[in-house]
C-alpha positions in Angstrom: 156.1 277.1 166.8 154.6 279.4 169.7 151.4 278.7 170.5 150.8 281.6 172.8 147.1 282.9 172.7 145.9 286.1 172.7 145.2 287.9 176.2 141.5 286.9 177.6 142.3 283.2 176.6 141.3 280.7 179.2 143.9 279.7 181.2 143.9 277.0 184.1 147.2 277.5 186.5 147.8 274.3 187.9 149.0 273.9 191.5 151.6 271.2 192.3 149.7 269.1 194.1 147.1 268.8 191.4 150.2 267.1 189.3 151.0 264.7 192.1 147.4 263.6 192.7 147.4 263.1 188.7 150.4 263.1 186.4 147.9 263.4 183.2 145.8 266.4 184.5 147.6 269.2 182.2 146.0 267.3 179.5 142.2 267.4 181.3 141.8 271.1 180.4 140.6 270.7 176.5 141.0 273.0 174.2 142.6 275.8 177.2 145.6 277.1 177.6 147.0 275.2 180.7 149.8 277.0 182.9 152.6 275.6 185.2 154.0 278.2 187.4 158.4 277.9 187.5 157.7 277.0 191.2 155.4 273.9 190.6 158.6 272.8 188.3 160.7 273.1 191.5 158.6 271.6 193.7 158.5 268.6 191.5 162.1 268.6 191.8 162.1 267.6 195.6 158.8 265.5 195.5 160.7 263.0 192.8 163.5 261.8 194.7 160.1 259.9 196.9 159.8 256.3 197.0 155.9 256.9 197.5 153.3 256.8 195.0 153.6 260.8 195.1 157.4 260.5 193.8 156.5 258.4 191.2 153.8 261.2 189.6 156.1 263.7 190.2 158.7 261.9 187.6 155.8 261.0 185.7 154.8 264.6 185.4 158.3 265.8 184.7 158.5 263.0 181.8 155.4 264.6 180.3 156.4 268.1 180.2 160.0 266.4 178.7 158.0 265.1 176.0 156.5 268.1 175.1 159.8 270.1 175.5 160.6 268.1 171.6 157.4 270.0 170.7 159.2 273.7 170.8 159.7 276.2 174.2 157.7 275.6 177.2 157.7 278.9 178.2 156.2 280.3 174.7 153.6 277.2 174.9 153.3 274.1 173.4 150.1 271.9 171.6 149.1 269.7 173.4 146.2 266.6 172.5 142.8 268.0 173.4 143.2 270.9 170.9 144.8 273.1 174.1 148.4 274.2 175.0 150.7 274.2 177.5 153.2 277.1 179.0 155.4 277.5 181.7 154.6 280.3 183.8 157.2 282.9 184.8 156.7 285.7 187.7 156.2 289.1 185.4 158.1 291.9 187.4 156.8 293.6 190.3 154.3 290.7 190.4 153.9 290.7 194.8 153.3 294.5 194.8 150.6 295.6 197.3 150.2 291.8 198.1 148.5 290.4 201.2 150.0 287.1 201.1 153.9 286.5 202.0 156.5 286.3 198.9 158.5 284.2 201.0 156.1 280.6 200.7 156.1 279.2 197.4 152.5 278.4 197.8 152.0 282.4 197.7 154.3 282.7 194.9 152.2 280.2 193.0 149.5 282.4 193.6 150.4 285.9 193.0 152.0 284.4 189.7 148.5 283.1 188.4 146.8 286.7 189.5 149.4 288.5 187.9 148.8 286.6 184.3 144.8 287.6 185.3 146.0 291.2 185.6 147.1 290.8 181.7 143.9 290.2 180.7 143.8 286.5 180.8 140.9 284.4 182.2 142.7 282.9 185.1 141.6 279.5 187.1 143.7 278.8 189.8 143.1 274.8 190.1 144.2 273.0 193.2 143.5 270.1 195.6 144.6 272.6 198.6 141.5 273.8 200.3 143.6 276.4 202.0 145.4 277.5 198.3 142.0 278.0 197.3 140.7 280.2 200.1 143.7 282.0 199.5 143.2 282.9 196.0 139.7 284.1 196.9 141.4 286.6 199.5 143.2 288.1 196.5 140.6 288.0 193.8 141.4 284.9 191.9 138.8 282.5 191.2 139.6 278.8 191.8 138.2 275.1 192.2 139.1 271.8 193.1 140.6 269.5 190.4 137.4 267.6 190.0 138.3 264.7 186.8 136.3 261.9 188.2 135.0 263.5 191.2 132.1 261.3 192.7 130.0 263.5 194.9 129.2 261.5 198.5 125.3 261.2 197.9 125.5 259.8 194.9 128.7 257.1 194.9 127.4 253.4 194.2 126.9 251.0 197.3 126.7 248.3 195.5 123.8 246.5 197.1 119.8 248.5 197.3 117.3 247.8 199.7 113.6 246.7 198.6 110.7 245.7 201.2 108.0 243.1 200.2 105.3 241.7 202.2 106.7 239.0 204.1 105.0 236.4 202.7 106.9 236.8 199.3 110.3 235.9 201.3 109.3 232.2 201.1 109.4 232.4 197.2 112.6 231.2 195.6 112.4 235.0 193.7 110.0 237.6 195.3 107.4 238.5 192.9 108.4 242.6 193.6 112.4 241.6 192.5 110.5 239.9 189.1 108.6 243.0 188.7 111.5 245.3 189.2 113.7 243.1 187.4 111.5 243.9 184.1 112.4 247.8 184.6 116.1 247.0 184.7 116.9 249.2 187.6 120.0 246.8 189.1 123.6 246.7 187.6 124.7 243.8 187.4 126.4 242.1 190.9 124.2 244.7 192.7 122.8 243.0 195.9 119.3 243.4 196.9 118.6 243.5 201.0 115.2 242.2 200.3 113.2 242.6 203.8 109.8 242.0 205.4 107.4 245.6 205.3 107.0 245.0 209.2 110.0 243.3 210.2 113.9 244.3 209.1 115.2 241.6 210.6 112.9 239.1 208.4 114.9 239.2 205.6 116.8 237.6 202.6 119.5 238.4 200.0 119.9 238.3 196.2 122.4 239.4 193.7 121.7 240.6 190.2 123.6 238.9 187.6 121.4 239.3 184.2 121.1 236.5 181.6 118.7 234.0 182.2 119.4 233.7 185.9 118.2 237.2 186.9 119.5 236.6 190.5 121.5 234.7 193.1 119.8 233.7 195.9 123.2 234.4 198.3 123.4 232.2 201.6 125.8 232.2 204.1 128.8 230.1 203.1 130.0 227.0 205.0 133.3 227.4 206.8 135.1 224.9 208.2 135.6 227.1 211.0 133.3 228.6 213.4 132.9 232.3 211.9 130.2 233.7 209.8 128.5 236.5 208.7 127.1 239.1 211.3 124.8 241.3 209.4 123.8 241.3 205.7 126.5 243.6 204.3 128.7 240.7 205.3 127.1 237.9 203.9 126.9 240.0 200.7 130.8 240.4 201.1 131.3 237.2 201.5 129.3 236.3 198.5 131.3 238.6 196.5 134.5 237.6 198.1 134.3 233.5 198.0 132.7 233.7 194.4 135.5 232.7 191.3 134.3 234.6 188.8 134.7 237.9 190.5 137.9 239.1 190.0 137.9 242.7 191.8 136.3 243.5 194.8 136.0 246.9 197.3 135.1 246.7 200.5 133.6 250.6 202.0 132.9 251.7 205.2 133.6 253.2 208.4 135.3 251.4 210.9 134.9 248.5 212.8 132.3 247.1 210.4 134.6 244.0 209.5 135.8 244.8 206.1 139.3 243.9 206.7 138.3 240.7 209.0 135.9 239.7 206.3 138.6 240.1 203.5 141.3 238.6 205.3 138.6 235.3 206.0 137.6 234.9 202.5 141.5 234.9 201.8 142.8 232.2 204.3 140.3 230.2 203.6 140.1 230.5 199.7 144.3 229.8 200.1 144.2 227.1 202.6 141.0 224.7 202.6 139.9 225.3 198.9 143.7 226.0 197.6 142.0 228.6 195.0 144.6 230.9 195.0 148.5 229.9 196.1 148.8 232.9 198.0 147.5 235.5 200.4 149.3 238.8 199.7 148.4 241.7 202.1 149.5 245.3 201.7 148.6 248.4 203.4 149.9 252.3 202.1 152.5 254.0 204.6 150.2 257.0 204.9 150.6 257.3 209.0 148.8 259.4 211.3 152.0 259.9 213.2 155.6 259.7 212.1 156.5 257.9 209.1 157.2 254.1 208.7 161.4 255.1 208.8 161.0 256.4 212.5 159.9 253.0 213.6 162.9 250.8 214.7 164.6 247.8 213.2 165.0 246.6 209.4 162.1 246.8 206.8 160.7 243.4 207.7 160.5 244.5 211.4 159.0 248.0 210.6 156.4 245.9 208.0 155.0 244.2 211.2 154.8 246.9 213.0 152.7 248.5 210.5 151.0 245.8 210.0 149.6 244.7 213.1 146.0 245.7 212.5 146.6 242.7 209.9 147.9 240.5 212.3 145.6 241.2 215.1 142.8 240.3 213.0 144.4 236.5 211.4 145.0 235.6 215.5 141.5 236.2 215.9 140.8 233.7 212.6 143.2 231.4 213.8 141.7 231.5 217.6 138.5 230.5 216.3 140.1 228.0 213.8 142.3 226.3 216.3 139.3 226.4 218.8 137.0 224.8 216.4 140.1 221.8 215.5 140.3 220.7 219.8 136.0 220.8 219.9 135.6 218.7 216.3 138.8 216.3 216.4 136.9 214.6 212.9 137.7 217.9 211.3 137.2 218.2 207.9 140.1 216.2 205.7 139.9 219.2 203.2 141.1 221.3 205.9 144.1 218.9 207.5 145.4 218.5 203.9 145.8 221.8 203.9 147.0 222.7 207.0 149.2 219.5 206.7 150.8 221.5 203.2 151.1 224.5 205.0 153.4 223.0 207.6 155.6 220.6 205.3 155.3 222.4 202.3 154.2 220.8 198.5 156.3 218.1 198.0 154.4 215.8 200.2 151.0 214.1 198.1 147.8 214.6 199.9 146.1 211.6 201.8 145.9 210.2 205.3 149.1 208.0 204.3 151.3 211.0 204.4 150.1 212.5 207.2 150.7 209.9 209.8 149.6 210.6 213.8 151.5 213.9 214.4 149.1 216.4 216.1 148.4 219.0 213.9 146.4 222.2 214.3 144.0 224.3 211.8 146.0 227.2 210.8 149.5 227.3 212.1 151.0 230.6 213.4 151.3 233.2 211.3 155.1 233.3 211.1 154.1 229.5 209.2 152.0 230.9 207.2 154.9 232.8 205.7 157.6 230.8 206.1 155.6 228.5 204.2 154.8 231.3 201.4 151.0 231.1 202.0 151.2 234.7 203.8 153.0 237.2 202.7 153.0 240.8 203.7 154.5 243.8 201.4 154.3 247.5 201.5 152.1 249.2 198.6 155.6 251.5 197.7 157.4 247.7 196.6 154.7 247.1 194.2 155.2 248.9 191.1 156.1 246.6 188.4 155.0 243.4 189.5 152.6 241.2 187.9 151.3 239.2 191.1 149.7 236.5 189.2 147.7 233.1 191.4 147.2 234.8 194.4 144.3 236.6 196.8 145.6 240.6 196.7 144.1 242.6 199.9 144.9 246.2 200.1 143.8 247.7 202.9 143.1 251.7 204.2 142.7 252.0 200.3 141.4 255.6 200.4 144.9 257.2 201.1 145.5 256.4 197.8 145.0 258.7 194.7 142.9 257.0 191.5 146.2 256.9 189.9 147.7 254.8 192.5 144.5 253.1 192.5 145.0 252.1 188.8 148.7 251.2 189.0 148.0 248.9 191.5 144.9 247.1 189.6 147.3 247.0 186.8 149.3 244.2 189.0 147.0 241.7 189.2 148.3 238.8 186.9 146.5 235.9 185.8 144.2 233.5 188.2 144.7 236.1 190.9 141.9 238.4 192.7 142.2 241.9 194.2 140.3 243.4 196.9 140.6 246.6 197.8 139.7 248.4 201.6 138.8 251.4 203.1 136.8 254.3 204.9 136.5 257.4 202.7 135.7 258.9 206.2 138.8 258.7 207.4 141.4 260.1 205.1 144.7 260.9 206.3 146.1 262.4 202.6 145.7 266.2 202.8 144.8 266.2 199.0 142.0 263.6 199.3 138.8 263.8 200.2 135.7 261.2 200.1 134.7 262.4 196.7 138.2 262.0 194.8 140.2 259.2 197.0 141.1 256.6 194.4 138.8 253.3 196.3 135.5 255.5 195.2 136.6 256.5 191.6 137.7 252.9 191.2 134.5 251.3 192.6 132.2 253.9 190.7 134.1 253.0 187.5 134.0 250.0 187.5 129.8 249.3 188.1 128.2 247.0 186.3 131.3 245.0 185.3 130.7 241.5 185.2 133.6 240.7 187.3 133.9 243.2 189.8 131.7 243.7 193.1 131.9 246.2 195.7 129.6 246.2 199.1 129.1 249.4 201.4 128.9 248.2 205.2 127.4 250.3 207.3 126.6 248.4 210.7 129.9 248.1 213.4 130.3 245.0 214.6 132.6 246.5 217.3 132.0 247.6 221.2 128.9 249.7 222.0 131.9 252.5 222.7 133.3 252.4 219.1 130.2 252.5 217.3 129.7 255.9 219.9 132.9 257.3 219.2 132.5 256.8 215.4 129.0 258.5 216.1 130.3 261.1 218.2 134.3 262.0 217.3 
């Protein structure tokens, strides 16, 4: 049965990229008339034959509009949940007449095919994540917007952690009077952290974390590592906190470079796997979104071009295992915990733990990293491998998280098996994904949805822990 509205109906036009950024966005639009130009369709058609997360919405999308194909023609429009319909947009004749913009780029196309179903009286939107698209459409008279479903504007996305002064003397409480009084207002979500400071002196201070219940807060205190590293600044310590605690399941990691997220991540995870043996595995993944030519131009097999793209991961374990081995030749009564498991990680689990089985041999802290993953307690996967796993026991690190789309976002949270824990990295500043911006990458929509859960924690660090020249380029460039 048609479903074709009469003329001055609203109708959103969806660009293509809008479909690879969400597969479900035709159904966003309730109760509308939602259009998909022939060229979109056609577009789709080279964008599924990807191995990336955007080949994967692109046969998503197609799956949808096959779906509602059993409903009746997709070019007369079909219902579609929400109370709306869909169509299929074909060019009317004569549609590029007196046009500005060049027939020849399907981009235009798209366009002047949207502005011609506005000349027919409809009430056109031209929806797309293409800044550009959308200057063009203003050029010929068509009104347009961003695709905006879960949008989180930049002043306003959730830091997890709120700063509150006191007068100094309060810091010696176990709980600051001003947190008790707050605490009665219920202004914190729960696993917020509270930088909780002296009135005259910033660098006086101490942290807490809100958990509700009877407790009220955590008093959070730097954790004791068998090796010589720790917490620089309080967005670390809370990250730590966050990161080293069981019953936190999901945690995101924001901010601009060179403020330690991935070294504090990466930490928490060796240690969690190899002195504590929370987890049986560190797994690390990072998305091939390159600033530069793509991961296939690098040379060798996959293995080979995984380490070259992973070398920020690498560089940043040597420097754990500098300071780990360092620690082992200055403290030769090292910690037991932490030769048992550095004993396992070189001969594998089917020796017992205890001095009786480890003998005389010389060992070291943390082997190299090739031992780590020969011995399977490092292993280092692209983000395009993981679709249909279920990664269950194991510390999950995802770094440069905001190239990714909140649907990848989600398909990757939807891996985590049981006893596992995912952490998720990134600066929103620096996106290389032309269709993602600070406000709709998929590490903000995930962190803001997910506030207040009782098992996830996310921490903003703002202070670089890097060369006086970083922090000035970050500044300045």
């Amino acid at each position: 049965m048609s479903v074709l509205k009469e003329p001055a109906q609203k109708m959103y036009v969806l660009d293509t990229n809008v479909l690879l950024h969400d597969p479900r966005s035709m159904f966003s639009f309730t109760g509308a008339l939602v259009g998909i130009p022939i060229m979109v369709l056609e577009e789709l058609e080279n964008f599924k034959r990807e191995s990336s997360g955007r080949g994967k919405n692109a046969r998503e999308t197609v799956r949808y509009l096959d779906q509602l194909r059993e409903k009746g023609s997709l070019s007369q429009g079909v219902s579609i949940e929400g109370g709306g319909a869909l169509r299929i947009l074909f060019s009317p004749e004569h549609y590029a007449e007196d046009s500005p913009l060049n027939t020849g780029i399907v981009d235009n196309e798209i366009l002047l095919t949207a502005a011609a179903y506005q000349k027919q009286g409809f009430d056109v939107k031209f929806i797309s994540k293409d800044l550009n698209a959308r200057v063009k459409a203003d050029v010929i008279g068509l009104p347009a917007e961003d695709y905006l479903k879960g949008y989180v504007p930049q002043d306003e996305f959730y830091k997890g952690w709120v700063r509150v002064q006191v007068p100094s003397v309060q810091l010696k409480q176990d709980i600051p009077d001003t947190l008790k009084e707050m605490a009665k207002e219920n202004p914190f979500v729960i696993n917020e952290y509270i930088l909780v400071e002296s009135q005259h002196n910033p660098f006086n201070y101490r942290v807490f974390r809100y958990v509700g219940g009877n407790k009220v807060f955590i008093d959070v205190r730097a954790p004791k590592f068998s090796w010589p590293v720790e917490a620089r600044n309080p967005q670390q310590l809370m990250a730590l906190d966050a990161l080293l605690d069981p019953s936190i399941d999901f945690v995101s990691l924001i901010g601009p470079a060179g403020t330690g997220k991935t070294f504090i991540a990466l930490l928490a995870g060796l240690h969690e796997v190899l002195v504590t043996e929370t987890y049986q595995k560190l797994l690390v993944s990072r998305p091939i979104v390159p600033l530069g030519a793509d991961i296939g131009y690098l040379p060798g097999d996959v293995q080979e071009k995984l380490h070259t793209w992973m070398q920020p991961i690498f560089d940043n374990v040597e420097v754990i295992m500098h300071a780990a081995n360092a620690s082992r030749r200055n403290q030769p009564e090292m910690n037991e915990a932490v030769e048992d498991a550095q004993y396992e990680n070189n001969h594998g689990h089917n020796h017992k733990k205890g001095k009786k089985h480890r003998g005389k041999e010389k060992r070291t802290v943390i082997g190299s990293i090739n031992d780590l993953i020969h011995h399977d307690k490092l292993s280092l996967e692209a983000i395009t491998y993981m679709r249909g796993r279920s990664i269950p026991y194991q510390y999950i690190l995802f770094d440069e998280v905001q190239n990714l789309s909140p649907h990848e976002v989600k398909t990757l949270l939807s891996r985590v098996g049981q006893g596992s824990k995912i952490i998720l990295c990134g600066d929103p500043s620096q996106i290389d994904s032309p269709y993602l911006d600070f406000s709709s990458n998929g590490l903000v929509i995930a962190s803001d949805k997910f506030k207040g859960q009782s098992l996830f924690a996310t921490v903003y660090l703002e202070t670089s822990e890097r060369s006086a020249l970083s922090s000035l380029v970050s500044e300045l460039l």
